[in-house]
C-alpha atoms as an extended CHARMM CRD file, in Angstrom:
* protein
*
        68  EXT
         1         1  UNK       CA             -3.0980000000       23.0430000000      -10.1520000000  PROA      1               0.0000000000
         2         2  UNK       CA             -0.0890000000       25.4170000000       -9.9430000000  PROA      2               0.0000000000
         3         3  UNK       CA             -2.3060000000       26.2900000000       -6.0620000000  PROA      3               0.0000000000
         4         4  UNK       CA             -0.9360000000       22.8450000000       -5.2340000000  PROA      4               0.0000000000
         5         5  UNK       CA              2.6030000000       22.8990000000       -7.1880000000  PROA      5               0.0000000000
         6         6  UNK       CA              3.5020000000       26.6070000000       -5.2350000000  PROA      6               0.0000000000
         7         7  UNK       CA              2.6760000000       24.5180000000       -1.5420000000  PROA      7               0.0000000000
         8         8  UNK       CA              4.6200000000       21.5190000000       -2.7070000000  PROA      8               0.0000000000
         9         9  UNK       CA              7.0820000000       23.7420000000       -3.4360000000  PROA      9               0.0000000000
        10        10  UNK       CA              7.1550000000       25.8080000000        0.3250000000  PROA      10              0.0000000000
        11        11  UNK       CA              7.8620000000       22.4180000000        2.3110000000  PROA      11              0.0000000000
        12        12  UNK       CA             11.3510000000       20.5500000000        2.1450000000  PROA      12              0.0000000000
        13        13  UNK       CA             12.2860000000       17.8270000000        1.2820000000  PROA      13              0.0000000000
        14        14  UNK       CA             11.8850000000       15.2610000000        4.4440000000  PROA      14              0.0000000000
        15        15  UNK       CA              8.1830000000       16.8490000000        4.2960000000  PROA      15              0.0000000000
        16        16  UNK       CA              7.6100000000       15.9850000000        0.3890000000  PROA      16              0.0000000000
        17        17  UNK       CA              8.9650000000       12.2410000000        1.0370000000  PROA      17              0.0000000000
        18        18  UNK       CA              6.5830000000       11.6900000000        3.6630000000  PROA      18              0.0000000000
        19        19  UNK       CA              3.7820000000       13.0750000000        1.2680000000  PROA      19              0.0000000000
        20        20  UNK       CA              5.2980000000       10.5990000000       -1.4140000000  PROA      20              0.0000000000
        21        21  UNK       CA              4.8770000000        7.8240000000        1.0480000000  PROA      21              0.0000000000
        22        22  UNK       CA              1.1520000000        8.8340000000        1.6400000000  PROA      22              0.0000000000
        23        23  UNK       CA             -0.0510000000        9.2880000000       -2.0410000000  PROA      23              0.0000000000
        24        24  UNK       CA              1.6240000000        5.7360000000       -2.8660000000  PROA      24              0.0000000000
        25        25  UNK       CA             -0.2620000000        4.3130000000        0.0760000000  PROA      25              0.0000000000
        26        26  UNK       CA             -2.9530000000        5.8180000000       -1.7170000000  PROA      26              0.0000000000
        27        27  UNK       CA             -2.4540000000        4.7370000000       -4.7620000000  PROA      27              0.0000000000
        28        28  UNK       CA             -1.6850000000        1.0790000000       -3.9850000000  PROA      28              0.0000000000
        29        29  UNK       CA             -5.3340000000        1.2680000000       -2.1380000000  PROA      29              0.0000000000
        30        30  UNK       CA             -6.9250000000        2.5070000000       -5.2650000000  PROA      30              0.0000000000
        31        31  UNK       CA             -5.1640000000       -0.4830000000       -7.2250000000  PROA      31              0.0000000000
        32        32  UNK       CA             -6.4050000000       -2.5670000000       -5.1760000000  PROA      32              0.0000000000
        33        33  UNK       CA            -10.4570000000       -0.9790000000       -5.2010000000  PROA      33              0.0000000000
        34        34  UNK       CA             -9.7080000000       -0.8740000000       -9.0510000000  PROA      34              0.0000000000
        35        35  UNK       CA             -8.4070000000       -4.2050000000       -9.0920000000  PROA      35              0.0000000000
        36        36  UNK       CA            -11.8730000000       -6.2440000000       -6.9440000000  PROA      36              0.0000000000
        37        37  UNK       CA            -14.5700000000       -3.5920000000       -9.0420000000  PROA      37              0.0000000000
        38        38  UNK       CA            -15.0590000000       -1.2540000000       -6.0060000000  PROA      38              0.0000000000
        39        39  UNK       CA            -13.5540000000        1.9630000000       -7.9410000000  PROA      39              0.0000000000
        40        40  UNK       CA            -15.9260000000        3.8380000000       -9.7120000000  PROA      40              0.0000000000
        41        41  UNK       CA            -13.9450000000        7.0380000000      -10.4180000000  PROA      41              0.0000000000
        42        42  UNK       CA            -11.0880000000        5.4870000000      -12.2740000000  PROA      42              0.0000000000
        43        43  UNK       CA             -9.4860000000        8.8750000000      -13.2290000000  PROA      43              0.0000000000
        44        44  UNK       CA             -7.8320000000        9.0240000000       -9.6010000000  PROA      44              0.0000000000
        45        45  UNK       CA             -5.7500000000        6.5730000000      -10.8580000000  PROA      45              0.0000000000
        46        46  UNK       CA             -3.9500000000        8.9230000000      -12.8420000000  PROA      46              0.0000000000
        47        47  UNK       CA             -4.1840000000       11.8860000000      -10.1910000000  PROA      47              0.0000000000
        48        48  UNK       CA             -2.6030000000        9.8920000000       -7.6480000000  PROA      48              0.0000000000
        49        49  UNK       CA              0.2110000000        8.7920000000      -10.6500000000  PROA      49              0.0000000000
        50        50  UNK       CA              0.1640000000       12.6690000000      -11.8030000000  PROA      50              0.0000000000
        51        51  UNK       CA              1.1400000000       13.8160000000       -7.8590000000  PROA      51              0.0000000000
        52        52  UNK       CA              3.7810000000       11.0870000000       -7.7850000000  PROA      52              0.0000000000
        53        53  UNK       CA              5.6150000000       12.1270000000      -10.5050000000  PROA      53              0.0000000000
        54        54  UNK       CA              5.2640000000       15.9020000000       -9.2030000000  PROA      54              0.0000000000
        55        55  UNK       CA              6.3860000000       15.5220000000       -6.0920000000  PROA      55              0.0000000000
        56        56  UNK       CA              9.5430000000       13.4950000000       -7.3610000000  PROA      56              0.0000000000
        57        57  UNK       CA             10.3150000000       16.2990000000       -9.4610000000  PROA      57              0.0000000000
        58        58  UNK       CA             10.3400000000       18.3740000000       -6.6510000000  PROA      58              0.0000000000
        59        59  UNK       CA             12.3690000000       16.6520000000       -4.4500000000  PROA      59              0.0000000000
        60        60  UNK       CA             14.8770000000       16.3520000000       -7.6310000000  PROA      60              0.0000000000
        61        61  UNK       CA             14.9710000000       19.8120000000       -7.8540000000  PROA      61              0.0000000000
        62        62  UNK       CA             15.4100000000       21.0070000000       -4.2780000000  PROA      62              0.0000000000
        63        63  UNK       CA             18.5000000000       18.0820000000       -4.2540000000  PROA      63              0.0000000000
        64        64  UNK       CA             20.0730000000       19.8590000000       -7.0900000000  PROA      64              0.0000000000
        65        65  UNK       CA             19.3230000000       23.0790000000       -5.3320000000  PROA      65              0.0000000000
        66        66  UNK       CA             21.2900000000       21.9330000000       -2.1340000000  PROA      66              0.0000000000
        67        67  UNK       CA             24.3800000000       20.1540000000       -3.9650000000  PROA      67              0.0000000000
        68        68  UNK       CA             25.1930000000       23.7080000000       -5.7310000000  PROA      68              0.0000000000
């Protein structure tokens, strides 16, 4: 886990929204498997939620970073 974190943490911030946008597309897809029965590992729900809220965090922090 803190593998992923440090590489989140390398790329800036235009590069971390564009991963945001791709891990919601993802999760929105995995809704929608969930949602029809086609999802069978149901714990990458909460990865994908998990990443979100990581990469958020991130971009929070590197925002603060800048303003100072």
């Amino acid at each position: 886990m803190s593998k992923e974190v440090s590489e989140l943490r390398n790329k800036s911030v235009a590069d971390l929204e564009k991963e945001l946008i791709t891990i919601r597309e993802d999760q929105f897809n995995l809704r929608m498997k969930h949602r029809t029965g086609q999802l069978n590992e149901t714990n990458k729900l909460a990865v994908a939620k998990k990443k979100i809220a990581r990469i958020k965090t991130l971009i929070t922090e590197k925002k603060l970073e800048d303003s100072k």
